[in-house]
C-alpha positions in Angstrom: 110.4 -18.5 -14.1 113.2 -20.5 -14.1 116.6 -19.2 -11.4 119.6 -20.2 -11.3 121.5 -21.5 -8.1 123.2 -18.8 -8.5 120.1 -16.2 -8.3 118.6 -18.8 -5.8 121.5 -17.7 -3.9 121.2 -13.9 -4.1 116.9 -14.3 -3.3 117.3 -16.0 -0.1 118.7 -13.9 2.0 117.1 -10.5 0.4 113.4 -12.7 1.6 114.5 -13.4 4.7 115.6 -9.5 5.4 112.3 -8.9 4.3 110.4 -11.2 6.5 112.2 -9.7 9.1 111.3 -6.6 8.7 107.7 -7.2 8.5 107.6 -9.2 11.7 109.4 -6.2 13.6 107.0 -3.5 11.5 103.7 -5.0 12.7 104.9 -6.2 16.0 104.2 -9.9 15.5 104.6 -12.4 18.6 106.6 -14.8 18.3 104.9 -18.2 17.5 105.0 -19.6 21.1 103.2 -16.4 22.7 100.4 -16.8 20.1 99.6 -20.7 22.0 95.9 -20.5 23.5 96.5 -20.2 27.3 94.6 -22.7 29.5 92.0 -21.6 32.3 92.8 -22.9 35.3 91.2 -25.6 37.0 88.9 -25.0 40.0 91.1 -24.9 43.4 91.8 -27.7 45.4 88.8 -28.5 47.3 88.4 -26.9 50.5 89.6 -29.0 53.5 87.0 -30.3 56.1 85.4 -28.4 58.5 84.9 -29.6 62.6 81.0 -31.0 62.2 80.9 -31.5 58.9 78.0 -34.0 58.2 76.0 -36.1 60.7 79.1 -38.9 60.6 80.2 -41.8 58.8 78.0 -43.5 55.7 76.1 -46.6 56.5 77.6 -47.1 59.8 74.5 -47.9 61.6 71.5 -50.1 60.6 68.5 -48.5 59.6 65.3 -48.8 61.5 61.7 -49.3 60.5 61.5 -45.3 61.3 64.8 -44.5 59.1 63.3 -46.1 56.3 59.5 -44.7 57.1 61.3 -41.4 56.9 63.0 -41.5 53.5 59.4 -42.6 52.1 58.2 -40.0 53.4 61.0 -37.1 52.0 61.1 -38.6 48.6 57.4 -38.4 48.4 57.3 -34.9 49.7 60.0 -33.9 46.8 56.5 -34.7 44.2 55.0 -31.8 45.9 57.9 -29.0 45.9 57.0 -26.1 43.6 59.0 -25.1 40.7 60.4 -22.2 42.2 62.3 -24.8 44.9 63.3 -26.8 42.0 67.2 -26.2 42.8 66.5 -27.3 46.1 63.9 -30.4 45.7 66.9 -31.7 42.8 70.0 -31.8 44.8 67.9 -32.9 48.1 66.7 -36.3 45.5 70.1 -36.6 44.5 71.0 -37.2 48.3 68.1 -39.5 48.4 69.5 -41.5 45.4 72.6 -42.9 47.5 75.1 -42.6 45.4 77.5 -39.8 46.5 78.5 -38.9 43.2 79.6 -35.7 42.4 76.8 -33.2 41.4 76.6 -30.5 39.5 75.1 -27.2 40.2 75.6 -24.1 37.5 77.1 -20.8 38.7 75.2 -18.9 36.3 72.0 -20.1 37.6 73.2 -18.7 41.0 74.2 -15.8 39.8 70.8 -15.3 37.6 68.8 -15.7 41.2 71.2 -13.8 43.8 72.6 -10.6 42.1 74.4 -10.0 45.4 76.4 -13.1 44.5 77.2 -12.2 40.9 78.5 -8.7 42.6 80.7 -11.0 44.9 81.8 -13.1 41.5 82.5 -9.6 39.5 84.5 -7.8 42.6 86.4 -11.4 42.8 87.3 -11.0 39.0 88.4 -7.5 39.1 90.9 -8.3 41.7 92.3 -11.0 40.1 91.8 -10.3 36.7 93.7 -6.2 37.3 96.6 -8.1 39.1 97.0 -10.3 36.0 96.8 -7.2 33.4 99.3 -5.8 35.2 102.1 -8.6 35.5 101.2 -8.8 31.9 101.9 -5.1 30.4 105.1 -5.2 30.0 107.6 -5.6 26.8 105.9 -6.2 23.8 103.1 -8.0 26.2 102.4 -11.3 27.7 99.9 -14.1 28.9 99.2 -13.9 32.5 96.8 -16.8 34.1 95.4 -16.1 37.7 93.5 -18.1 40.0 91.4 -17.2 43.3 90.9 -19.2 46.1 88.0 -20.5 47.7 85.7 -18.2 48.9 82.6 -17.9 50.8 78.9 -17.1 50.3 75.8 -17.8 51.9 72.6 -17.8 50.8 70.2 -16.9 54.3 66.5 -17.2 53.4 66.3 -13.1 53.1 69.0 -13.3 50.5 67.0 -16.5 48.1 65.2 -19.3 49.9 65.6 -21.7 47.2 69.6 -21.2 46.9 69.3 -21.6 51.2 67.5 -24.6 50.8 69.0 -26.4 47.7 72.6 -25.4 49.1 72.6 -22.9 51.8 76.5 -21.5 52.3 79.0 -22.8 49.1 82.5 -21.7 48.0 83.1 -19.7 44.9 86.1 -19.2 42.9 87.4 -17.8 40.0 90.4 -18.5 37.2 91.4 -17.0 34.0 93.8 -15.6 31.6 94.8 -12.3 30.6 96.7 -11.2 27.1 97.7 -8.0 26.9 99.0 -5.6 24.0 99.5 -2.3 22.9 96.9 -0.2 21.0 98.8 2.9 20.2 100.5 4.1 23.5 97.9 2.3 25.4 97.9 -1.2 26.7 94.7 -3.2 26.5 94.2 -7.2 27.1 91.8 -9.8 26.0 90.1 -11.7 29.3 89.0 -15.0 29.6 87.6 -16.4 32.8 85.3 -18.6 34.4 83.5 -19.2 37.9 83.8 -22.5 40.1 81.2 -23.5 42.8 81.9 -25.9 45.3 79.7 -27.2 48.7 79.5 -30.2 50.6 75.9 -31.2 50.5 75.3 -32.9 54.2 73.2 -32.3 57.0 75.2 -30.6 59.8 73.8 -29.0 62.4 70.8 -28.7 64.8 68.6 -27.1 62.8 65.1 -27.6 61.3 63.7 -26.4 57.7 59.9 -26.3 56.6 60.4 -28.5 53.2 56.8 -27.9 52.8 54.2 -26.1 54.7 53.2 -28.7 58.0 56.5 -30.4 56.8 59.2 -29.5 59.1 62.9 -31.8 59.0 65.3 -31.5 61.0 69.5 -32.0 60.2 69.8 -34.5 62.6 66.8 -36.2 61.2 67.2 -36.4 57.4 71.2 -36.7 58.4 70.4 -39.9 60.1 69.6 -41.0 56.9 73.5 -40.9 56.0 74.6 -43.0 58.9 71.9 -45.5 58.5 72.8 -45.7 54.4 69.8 -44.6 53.1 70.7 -41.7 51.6 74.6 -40.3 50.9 76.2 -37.0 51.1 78.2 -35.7 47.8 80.1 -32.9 46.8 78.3 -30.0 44.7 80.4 -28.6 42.1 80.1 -26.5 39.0 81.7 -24.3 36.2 80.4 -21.9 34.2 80.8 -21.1 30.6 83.6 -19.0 29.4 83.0 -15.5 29.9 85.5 -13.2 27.8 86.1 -9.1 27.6 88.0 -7.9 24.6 90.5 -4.8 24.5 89.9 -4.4 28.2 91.7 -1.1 29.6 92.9 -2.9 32.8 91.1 -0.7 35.0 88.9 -3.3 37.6 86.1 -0.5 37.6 85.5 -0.4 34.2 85.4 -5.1 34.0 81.7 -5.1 33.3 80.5 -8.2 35.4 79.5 -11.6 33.4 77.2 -12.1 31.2 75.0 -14.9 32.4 71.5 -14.4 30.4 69.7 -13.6 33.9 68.1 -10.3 35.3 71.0 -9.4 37.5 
C-alpha cells in the first residue's frame, strides 16, 4: 500500500500514541532495567590473622630430615581412603609447591555438612530479604547484595574429612534481587551464589593422625614451608548459580540451595 507524505504524516504520531499506551497497559520496564544484573564478586579476602602459617616460604634450608619427611607425607597421601579425598587433595596440592590458588567447591561442603548449608541458607535470607525490600518499590527495581566474610569450622564431630582437608574457612554470599508486582503483591526473581575462602597453612601446635600410627604435627609438616619444600596457598571457590523465581520476600519461606547432595 502505497501513503502519501501526507498520510505518512497523520500515521506517525497515531503509532506512537499507541505504543505508548501499550507500554503503560502492561507495565513494561524501561529498556535499561531489563539489563542482566551482575553477581557480585567474592569479598575482599579476609586480612591476616596473628600466627598465621609456620613463617616465611623458603627462608631456611632444608635438612636431610625436612626432605625424609615430605617423602614420607606424599607417600602416605597413596594410602588415604576415598572418604579423605578432600583432604589427601588439597594436603598434595601443598606438597606440590606452588602456592597457586586452589579451588575447593561450596556445594561439595554443603553436600557433606548440612549444618553449613543451614549457615549458607540463614546467610542468604538475611541478605537476600534486605535486598527484596530496597527493591519493592515503584514499578520495581534490581537490588544486588553482598555478605561479608564469615566463619565456619569444621571440628572432627562436625565432618572429619572437611577438618582435615580445610578445618575453619570463610563463607560468603552475593546476589541479585528483581522484584515486581503480581497483582497487589510484590514478588522477585533471586539469583545468588556462595564464596569459600581459607588459607591453607599449618598454624598451630597441634598434631593430626593422617593415617592410623601416622601422626603429624603443624609445626612439623609446617616446617616444610620454611624449608621450601612445600607452599601454603589460598583455597577459594564459587558455586553455581542458584536461582528462586516469584519469591514472596519472606526469608522463612527462601528454600535453601539446591546443591544435588543429601542435606
Amino acid at each position: 500500500m502505497y501513503l502519501s507524505p501526507s498520510q505518512i504524516s497523520q500515521w506517525v504520531p497515531l503509532t506512537l500514541l499507541a505504543l505508548t499506551s501499550l507500554i503503560a497497559h502492561t507495565g513494561a520496564a524501561p529498556l535499561e532495567n531489563r539489563a542482566v544484573a551482575v553477581i557480585p564478586g567474592p569479598p575482599s579476602d579476609p586480612p591476616f590473622q596473628p600466627g598465621d602459617g609456620q613463617g616465611e616460604w623458603d627462608a631456611e634450608n632444608p635438612s636431610l630430615k625436612d626432605r625424609a619427611r615430605k617423602v614420607a607425607y606424599s607417600a602416605a597421601l597413596k594410602l588415604v581412603p576415598a572418604n579423605y579425598a578432600h583432604a589427601a587433595i588439597n594436603l598434595r596440592h601443598y606438597l606440590d609447591n606452588t602456592g597457586t590458588d586452589f579451588v575447593n567447591q561450596p556445594e561439595d561442603i554443603m553436600n557433606d555438612i548440612p549444618l553449613f548449608k543451614t549457615a549458607v541458607t540463614e546467610l542468604a535470607k538475611r541478605q537476600a530479604s534486605a535486598a527484596f525490600l530496597a527493591a519493592s518499590t515503584g514499578s520495581g527495581a534490581t537490588r544486588t547484595f553482598r555478605s561479608g566474610w564469615n566463619v565456619f569450622y569444621s571440628t572432627p564431630e562436625i565432618n572429619k574429612e572437611w577438618y582435615y582437608a580445610l578445618g575453619g574457612f570463610s563463607y560468603a554470599v552475593a546476589g541479585t534481587v528483581t522484584t515486581r508486582k503480581v497483582g497487589a503483591a510484590w514478588v522477585g526473581d533471586l539469583s545468588y551464589k556462595v564464596y569459600i575462602f581459607d588459607r591453607y597453612n599449618w598454624d598451630g601446635d597441634k598434631s593430626t593422625d593422617i593415617l592410623p600410627g601416622i601422626t603429624v604435627t603443624d609445626k612439623e609438616i609446617g616446617r616444610l614451608h620454611v624449608v621450601g619444600l612445600a607452599r601454603e596457598y589460598a583455597v577459594r571457590g564459587a558455586s553455581r548459580v542458584f536461582k528462586v523465581l516469584a519469591w514472596n520476600g519472606k526469608a522463612g519461606s527462601l528454600p535453601g540451595p539446591v546443591t544435588g547432595g543429601r542435606g
